[in-house]
KEKE-998820 format. One record per residue (C-alpha): x, y, z; residue number from 1. Coordinates in steps of 0.02 Angstrom, whole numbers. Layout:
BEGIN
ATOM    east   north      up  pos
ATOM       X       Y       Z  NUM
...
This chain:
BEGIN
ATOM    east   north      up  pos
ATOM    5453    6037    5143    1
ATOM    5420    6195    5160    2
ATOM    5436    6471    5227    3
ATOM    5437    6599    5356    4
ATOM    5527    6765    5338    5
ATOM    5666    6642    5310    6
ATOM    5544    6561    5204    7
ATOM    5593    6359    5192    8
ATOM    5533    6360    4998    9
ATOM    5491    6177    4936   10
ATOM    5491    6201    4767   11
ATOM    5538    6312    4633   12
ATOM    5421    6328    4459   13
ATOM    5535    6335    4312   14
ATOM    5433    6434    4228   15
ATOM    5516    6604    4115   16
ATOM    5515    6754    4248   17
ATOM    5413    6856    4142   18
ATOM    5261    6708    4137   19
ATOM    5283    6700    4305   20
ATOM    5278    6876    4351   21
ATOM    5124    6891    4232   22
ATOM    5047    6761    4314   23
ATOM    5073    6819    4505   24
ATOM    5006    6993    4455   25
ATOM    4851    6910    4363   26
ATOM    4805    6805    4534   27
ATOM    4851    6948    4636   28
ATOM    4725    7041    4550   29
ATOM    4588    6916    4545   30
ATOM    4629    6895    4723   31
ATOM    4590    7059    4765   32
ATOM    4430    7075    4678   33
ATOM    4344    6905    4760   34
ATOM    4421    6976    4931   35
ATOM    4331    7130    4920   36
ATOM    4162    7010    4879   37
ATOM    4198    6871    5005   38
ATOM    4120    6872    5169   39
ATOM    4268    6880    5318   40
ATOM    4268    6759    5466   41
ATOM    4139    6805    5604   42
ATOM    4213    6965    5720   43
ATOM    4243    6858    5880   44
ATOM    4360    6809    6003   45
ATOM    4362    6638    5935   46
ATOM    4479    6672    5789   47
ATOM    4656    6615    5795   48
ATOM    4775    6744    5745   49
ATOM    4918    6674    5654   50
ATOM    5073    6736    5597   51
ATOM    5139    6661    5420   52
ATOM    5281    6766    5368   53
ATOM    5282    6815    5185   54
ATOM    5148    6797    5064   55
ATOM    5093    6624    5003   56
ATOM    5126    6561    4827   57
ATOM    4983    6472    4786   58
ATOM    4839    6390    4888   59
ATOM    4818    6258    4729   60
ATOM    4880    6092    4830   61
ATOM    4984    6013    4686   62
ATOM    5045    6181    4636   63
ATOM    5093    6267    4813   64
ATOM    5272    6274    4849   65
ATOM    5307    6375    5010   66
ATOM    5278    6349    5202   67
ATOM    5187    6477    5213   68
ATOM    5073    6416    5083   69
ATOM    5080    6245    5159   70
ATOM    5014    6290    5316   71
ATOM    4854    6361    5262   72
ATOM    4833    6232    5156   73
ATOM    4849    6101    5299   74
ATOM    4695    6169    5387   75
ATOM    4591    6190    5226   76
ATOM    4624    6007    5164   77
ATOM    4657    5838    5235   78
ATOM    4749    5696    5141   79
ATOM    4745    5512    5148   80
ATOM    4826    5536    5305   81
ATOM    4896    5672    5450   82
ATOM    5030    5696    5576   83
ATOM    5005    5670    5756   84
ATOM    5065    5810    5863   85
ATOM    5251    5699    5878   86
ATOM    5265    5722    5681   87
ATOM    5224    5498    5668   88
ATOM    5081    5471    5505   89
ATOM    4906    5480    5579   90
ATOM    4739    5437    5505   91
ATOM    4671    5572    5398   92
ATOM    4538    5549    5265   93
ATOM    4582    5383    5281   94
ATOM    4549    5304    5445   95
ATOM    4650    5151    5412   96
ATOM    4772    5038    5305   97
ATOM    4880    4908    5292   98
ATOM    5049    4855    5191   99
ATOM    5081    4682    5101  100
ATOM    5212    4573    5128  101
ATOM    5326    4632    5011  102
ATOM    5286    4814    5064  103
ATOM    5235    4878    4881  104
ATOM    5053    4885    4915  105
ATOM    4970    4989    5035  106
ATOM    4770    4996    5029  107
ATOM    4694    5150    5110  108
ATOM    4534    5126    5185  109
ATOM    4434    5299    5176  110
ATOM    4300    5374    5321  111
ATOM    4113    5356    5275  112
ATOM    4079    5534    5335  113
ATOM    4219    5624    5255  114
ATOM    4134    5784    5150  115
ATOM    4195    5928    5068  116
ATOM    4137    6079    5135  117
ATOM    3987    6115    4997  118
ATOM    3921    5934    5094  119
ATOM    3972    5822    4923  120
ATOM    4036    5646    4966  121
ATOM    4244    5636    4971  122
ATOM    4279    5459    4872  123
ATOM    4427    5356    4846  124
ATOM    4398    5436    4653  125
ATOM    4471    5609    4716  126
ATOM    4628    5544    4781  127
ATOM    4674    5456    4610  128
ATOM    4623    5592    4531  129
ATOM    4736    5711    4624  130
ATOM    4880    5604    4644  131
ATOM    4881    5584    4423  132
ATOM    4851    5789    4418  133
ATOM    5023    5793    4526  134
ATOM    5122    5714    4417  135
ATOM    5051    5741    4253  136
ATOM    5155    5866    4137  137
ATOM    5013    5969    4108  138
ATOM    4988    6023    4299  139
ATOM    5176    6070    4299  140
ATOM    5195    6046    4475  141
ATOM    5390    6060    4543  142
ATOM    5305    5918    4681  143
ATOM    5283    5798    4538  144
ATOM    5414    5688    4579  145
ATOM    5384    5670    4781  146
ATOM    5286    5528    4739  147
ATOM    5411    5447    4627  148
ATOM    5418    5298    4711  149
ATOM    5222    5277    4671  150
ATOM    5239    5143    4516  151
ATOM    5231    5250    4353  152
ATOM    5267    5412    4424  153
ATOM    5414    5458    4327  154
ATOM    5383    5364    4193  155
ATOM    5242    5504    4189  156
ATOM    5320    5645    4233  157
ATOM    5451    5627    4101  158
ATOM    5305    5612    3978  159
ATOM    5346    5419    3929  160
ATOM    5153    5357    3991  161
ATOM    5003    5433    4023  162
ATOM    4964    5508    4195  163
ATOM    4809    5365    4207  164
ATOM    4944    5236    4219  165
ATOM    4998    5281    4394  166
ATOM    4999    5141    4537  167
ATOM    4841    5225    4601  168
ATOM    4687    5140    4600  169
ATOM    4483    5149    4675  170
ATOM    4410    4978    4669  171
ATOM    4273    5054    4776  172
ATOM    4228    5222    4830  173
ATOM    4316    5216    4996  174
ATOM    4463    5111    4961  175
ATOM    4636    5173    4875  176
ATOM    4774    5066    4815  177
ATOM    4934    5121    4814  178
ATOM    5059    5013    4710  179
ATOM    5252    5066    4732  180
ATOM    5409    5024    4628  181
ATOM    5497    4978    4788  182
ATOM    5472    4960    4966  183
ATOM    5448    5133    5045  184
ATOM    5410    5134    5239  185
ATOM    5394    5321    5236  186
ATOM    5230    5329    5124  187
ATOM    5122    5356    5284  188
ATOM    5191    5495    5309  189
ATOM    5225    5569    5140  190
ATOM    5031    5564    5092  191
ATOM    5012    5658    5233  192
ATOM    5088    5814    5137  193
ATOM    4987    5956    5031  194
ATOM    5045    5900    4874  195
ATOM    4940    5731    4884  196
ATOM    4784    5805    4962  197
ATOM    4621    5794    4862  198
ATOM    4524    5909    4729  199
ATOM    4373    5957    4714  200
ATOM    4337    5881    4549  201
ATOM    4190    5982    4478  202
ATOM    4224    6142    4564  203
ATOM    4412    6128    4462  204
ATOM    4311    6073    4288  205
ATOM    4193    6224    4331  206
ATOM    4328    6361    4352  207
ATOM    4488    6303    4300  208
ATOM    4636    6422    4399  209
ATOM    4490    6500    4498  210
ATOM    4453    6355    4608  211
ATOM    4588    6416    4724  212
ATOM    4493    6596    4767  213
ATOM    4383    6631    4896  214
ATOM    4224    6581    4873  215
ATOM    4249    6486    4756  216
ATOM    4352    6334    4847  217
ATOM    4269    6190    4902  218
ATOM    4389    6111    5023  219
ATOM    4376    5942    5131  220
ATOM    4489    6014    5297  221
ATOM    4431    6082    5469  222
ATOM    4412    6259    5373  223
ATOM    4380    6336    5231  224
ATOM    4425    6495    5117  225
ATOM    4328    6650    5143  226
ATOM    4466    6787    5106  227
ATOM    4641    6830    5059  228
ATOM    4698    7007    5056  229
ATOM    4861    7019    4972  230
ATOM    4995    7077    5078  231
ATOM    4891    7068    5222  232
ATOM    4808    6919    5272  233
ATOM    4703    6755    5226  234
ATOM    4553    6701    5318  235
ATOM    4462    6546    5355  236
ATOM    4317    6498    5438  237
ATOM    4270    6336    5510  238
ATOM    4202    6194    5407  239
ATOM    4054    6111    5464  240
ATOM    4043    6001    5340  241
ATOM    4221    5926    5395  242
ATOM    4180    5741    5469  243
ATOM    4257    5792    5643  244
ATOM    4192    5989    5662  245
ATOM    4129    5914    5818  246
ATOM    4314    5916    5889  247
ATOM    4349    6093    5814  248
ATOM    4338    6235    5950  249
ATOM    4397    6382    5840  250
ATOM    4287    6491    5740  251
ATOM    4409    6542    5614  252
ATOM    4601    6589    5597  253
ATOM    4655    6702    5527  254
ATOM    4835    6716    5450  255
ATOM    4932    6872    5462  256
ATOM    5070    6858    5304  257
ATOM    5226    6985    5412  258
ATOM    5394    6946    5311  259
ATOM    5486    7050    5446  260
ATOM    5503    6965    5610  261
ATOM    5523    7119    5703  262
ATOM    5359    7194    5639  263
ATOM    5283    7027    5683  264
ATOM    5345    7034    5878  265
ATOM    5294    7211    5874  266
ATOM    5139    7147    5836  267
ATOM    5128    7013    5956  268
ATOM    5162    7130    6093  269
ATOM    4997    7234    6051  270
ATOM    4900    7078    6061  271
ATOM    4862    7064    5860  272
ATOM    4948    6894    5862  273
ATOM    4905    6727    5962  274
ATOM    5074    6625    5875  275
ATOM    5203    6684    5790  276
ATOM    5298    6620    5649  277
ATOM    5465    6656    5694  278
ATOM    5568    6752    5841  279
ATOM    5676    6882    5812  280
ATOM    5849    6854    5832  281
ATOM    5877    7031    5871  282
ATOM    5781    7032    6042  283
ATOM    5812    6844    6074  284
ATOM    5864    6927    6253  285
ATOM    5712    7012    6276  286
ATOM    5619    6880    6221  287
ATOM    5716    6731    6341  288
ATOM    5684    6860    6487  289
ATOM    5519    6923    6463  290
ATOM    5424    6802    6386  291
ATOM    5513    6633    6439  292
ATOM    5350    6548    6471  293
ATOM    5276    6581    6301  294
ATOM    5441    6552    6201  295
ATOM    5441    6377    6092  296
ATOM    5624    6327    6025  297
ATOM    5631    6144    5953  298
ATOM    5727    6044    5831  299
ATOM    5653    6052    5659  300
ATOM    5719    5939    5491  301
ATOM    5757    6121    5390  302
ATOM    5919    6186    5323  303
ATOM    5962    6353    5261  304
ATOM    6078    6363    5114  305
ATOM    6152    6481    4980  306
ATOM    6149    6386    4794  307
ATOM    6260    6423    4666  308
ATOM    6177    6435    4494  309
ATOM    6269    6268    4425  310
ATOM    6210    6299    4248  311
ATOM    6310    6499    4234  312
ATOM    6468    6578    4271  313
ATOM    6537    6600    4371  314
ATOM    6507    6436    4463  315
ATOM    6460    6315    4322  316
ATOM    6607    6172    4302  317
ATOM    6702    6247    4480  318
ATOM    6709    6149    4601  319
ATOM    6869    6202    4669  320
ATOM    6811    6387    4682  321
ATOM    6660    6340    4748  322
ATOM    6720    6220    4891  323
ATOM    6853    6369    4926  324
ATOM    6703    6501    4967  325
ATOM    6639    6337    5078  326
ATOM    6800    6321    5176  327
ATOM    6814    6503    5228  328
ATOM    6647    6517    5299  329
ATOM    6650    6508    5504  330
ATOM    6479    6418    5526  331
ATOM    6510    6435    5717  332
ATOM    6539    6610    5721  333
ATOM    6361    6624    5610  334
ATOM    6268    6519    5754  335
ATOM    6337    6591    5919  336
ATOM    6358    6784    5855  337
ATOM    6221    6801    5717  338
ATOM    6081    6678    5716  339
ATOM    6103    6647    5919  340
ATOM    5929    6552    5949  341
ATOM    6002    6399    5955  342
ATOM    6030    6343    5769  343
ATOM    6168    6224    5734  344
ATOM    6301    6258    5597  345
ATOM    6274    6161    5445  346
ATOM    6422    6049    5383  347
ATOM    6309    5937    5290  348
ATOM    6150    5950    5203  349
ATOM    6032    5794    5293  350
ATOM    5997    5882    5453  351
ATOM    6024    5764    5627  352
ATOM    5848    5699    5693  353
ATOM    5839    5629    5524  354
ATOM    5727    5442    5567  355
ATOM    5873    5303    5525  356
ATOM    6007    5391    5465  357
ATOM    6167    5474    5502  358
ATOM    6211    5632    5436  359
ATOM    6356    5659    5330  360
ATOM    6487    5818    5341  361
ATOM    6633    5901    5257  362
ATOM    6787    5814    5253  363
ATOM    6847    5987    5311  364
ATOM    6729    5981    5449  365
ATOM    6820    6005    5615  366
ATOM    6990    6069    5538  367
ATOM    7084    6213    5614  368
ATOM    7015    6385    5520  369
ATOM    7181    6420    5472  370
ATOM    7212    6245    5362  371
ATOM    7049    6301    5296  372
ATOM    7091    6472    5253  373
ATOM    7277    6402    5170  374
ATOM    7168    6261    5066  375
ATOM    7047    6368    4994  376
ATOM    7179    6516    4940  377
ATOM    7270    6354    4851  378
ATOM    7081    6321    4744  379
ATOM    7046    6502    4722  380
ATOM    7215    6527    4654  381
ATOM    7184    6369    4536  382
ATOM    7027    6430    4481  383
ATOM    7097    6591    4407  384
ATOM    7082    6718    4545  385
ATOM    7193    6822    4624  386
ATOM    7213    7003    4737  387
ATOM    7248    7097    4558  388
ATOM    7094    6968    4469  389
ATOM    6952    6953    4613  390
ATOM    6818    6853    4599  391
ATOM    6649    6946    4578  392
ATOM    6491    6908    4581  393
ATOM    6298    6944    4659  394
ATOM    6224    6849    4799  395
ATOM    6046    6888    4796  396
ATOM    5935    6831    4947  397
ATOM    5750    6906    5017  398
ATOM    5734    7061    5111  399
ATOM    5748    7003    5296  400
ATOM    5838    7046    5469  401
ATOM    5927    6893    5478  402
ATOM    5961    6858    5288  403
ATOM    6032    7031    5267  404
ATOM    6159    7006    5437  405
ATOM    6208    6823    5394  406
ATOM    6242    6882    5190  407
ATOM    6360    7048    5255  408
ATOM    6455    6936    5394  409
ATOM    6497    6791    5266  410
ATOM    6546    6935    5132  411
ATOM    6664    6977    5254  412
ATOM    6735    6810    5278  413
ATOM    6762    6781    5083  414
ATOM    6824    6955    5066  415
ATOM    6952    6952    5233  416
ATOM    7013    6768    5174  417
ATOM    7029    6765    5012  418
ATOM    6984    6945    4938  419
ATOM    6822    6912    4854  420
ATOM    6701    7071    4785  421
ATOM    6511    7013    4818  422
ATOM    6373    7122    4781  423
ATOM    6222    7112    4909  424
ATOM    6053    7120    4843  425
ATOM    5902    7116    4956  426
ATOM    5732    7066    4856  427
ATOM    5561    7025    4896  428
ATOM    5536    6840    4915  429
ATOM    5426    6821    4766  430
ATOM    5546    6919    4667  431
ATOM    5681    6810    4716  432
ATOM    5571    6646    4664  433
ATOM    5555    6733    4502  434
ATOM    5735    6770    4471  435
ATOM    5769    6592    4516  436
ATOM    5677    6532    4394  437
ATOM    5727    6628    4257  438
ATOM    5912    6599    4313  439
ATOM    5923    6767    4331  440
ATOM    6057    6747    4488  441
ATOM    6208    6677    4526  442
ATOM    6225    6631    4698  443
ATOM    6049    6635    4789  444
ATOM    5988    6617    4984  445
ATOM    5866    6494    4994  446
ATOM    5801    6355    5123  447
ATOM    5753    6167    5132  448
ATOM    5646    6073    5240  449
ATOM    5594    5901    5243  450
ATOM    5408    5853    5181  451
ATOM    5424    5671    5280  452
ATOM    5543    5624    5396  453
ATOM    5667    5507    5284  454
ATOM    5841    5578    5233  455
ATOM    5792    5516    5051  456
ATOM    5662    5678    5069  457
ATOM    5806    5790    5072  458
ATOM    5923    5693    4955  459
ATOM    5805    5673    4820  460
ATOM    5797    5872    4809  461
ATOM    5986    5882    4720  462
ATOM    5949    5737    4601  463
ATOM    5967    5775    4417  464
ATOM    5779    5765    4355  465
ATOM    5677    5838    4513  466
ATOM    5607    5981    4472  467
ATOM    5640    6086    4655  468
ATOM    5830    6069    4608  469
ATOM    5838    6244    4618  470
ATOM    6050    6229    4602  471
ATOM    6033    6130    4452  472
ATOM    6166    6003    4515  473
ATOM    6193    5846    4396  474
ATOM    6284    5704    4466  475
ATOM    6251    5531    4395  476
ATOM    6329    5440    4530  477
ATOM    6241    5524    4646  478
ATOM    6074    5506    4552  479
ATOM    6127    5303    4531  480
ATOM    6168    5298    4712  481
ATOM    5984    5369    4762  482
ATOM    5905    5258    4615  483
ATOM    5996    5111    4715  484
ATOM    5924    5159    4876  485
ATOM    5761    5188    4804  486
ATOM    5749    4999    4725  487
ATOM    5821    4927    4912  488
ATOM    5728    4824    5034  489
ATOM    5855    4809    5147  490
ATOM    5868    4962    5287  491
ATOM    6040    4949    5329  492
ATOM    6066    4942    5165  493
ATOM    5981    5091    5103  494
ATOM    6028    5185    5226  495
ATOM    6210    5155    5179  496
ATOM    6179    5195    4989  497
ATOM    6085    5355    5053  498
ATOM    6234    5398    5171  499
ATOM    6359    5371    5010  500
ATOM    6257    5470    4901  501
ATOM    6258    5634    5031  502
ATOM    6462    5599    5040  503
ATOM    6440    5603    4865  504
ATOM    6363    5765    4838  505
ATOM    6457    5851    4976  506
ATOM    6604    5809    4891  507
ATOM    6541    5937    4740  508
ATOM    6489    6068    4834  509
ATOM    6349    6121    4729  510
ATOM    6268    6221    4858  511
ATOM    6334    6294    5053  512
ATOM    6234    6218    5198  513
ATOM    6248    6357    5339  514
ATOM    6137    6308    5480  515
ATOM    6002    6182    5526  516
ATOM    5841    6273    5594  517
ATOM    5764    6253    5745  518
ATOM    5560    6296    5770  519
ATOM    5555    6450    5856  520
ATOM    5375    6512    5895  521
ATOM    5283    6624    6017  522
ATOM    5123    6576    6086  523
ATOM    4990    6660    6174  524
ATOM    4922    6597    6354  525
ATOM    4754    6593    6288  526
ATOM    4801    6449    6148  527
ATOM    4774    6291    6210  528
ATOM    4835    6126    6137  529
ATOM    5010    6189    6036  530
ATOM    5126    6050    6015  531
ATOM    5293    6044    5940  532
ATOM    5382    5927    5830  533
ATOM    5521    5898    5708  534
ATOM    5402    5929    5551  535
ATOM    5357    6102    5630  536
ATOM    5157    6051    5589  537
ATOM    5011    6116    5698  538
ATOM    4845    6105    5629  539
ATOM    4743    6243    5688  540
ATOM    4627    6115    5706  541
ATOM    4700    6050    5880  542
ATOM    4711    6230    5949  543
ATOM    4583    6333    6068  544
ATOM    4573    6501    6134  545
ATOM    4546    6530    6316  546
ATOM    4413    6646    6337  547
ATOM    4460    6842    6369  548
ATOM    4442    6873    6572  549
């Protein structure tokens, strides 16, 4: 899980950039049109004004891939379950459950008031029926496989059985049954995430694609969808039909989509934001001195990487050349002179905080910069290259303060040690996506963060068959090694077959880990009830305004 202006995207649709392209015009359109027809939320002080960073992808739950999109969906849905303000599973739709013995059955017991917002009933039937749209082939969802651990799920998802098959089951109309292929003590948690939130069954039969717009949802959150404004905003309004309005003190939110975190301080300053989404690294200073008391840095489970494209030159079969660009790369230099908000370099891909695990590094990790420097001339020599024959090639990331100083200072470091040519290009995010998808890059600046605190929830990302492996890495050690860990009871023992299979990996290099992110948010004096946590989740739900002296 997971965007900001360094937008932590979960997933990745492999669809051909030219469908997808078509497709993001077509809903921007619609968008547009039901905006202009959809009443806004009610001109008060009572609306929370958000900030979100770039534009979402998607507000469809088993289709939405980004943060950014994740957060609004958060606050217009509720799953089986939630996260309590320390990031532990909470009750959410469901108010309780319970495990068996052998921890492969977990029966969810659902709330007798929960509605959707148009007042209809929310049964045990919505769940299943979400849960089988996830994985189901048809739905192409790049989250199908987060629930692989969910008996038939990738059986399903690899076509082999029909999406009714799945260990889901409603023997009443406010119980689920879960039934998993192994033991998985992070489940809790994991339905807590977009993905495995309820539809709206005849609203989605009714309108197809269009169920998403304003107006048209029919949502079972704290809020619900009254307009989105593309390029500008999204709005929601409280849901009264929720089964616990009576806890919601907000009106409305309203979330301001500002891809550049300067423009988004600016506008904090003037007052047109309560929280931000980000701080800007640029007037961290400023920021420390000025505004200490309203300045939120925590840990958060999130990585930021560049991926080589695995499956094209000039990085496909290279692991030499592609652990030599790795070795060069000051990660400490990046944190204290660049990033300088308090973001630790990245020598392994599991982030620390990780619940029951210990993160793995780079054998090179802690090795003077100049054996570094001497080992990777040795591989980029090997591979071909030289000062007469440099290596060339585009690094492509989105347009962005801090993405555009961290791609020119590592440039520098692959050009100063070893004399390689890279050619910067700054995109929109969605254009980025796109060219993802389509292949359409070689080396590409993306992010990572976890949608349940496990390490298996970022390990699973690189294995062979999932679709968010945006790198395209094949390993089948690595992917026996996680199938292991998967199938085992034992913790200490799974957490050793995890911790093997990140050594594994590492050992590849089939993508650069630069830093792990820390939350960094401003908040307003008049919002009461922020919290922060690992996950970086905050329901608007929780949050009040003070009133306006």
């Amino acid at each position: 899980m997971a965007a900001r202006p360094d937008s932590r995207v979960r997933a990745a649709a492999a669809l051909p950039r030219a469908a997808l392209l078509l497709a993001t015009l077509a809903s921007l359109a619609g968008l547009a049109i039901l905006a202009g027809c959809a009443p806004s939320p009610p001109s008060t002080a009572n609306i929370l004004l958000r900030g979100n960073g770039p534009e979402p992808d998607s507000l469809d739950p088993q289709k939405a891939r980004s943060v950014e999109s994740h957060v609004v969906l958060r606050d217009l849905y509720e799953c089986l379950t939630a996260l309590a303000p320390d990031a532990s599973p909470a009750p959410g739709v469901a108010e309780s459950w319970e495990v068996s013995a052998d921890g492969l059955r977990y029966t969810f017991h659902l709330r007798d008031n929960a509605r959707w917002s148009n007042g209809d009933r929310v049964t045990s039937d919505d769940f299943v029926f979400a849960l089988r749209r996830l994985v189901d082939p048809a739905t192409a969802s790049q989250y199908a496989q987060l629930i692989d651990v969910v008996a038939q799920a990738t059986a399903i998802v690899a076509g082999r059985a029909a999406p009714e098959s799945l260990g889901v089951s409603a023997p009443d109309e406010t119980t689920v049954v879960v039934r998993l292929e192994s033991p998985a003590p992070y489940l809790p948690g994991l339905l807590s995430f977009p993905s495995t939130c309820p539809v709206h069954r005849p609203t989605l039969a009714k309108e197809g694609a269009r169920f998403t717009k304003p107006g048209v949802m029919v949502s079972n959150g704290a809020f619900r969808l009254t307009e989105w404004v593309p390029g500008s905003h999204i709005s929601a309004t409280r849901n009264h039909a929720y089964w616990n309005d009576a806890a919601t003190r907000l009106d409305g939110v309203k979330y301001l989509q500002i891809p550049d975190e300067s423009a988004e301080f600016t506008r904090y300053r003037a007052g047109d934001l309560h929280v931000t989404a980000v701080v800007p690294r640029g007037q961290y200073d400023l920021i420390r001195r000025d505004y200490a008391a309203q300045l939120h840095i925590a840990p958060q489970l999130g990585t930021y990487y560049y991926g080589f494209a695995l499956d094209r030159a000039p990085f496909r079969d290279a692991p030499g050349l592609r652990r030599a660009l790795s070795l060069v790369i000051d990660r400490e230099r990046l944190a204290d002179l660049v990033l300088r908000v308090g973001e630790l370099p990245a020598y392994g891909w599991v982030p620390p905080g990780v619940h029951d695990y210990s993160p793995q590094r780079f054998d090179y990790a802690g090795r003077p910069m100049s054996e570094r420097i001497a080992e990777a001339r040795r591989l980029y020599a090997a591979a071909g290259y030289s000062a007469a024959k440099p290596l060339r090639f585009e690094l492509r990331y989105n347009s962005g303060e801090v993405h555009g100083r961290l791609a020119v200072a590592i440039a520098a470091m692959w050009r100063e040690a070893l004399g390689v040519e890279v050619q910067l290009s700054a995109v929109e995010f969605r254009s980025l996506m796109a060219d993802i998808d389509a292949r359409d890059v070689q080396m590409f600046r993306i992010s990572w963060g976890g949608d349940y605190n496990d390490a298996y929830s970022f390990l699973q990302y690189l294995k062979s068959d999932f679709g968010i492996n945006l790198p395209r890495y094949a390993n089948p050690a690595y992917d026996a090694l996680l199938g292991r860990a998967a199938a085992t009871a034992d913790t200490a023992a799974r957490r050793a077959l995890l911790e093997e299979a990140e050594r594994t990996m590492l050992a590849d290099t089939p993508l650069l880990p630069l830093y792990f992110y820390v939350n960094k948010h401003l908040v307003s004096p008049r919002v009461e009830g922020w919290y922060d946590n690992v996950m970086n989740v905050v329901y608007s739900k929780d949050l009040a305004l003070r009133a306006l002296p």
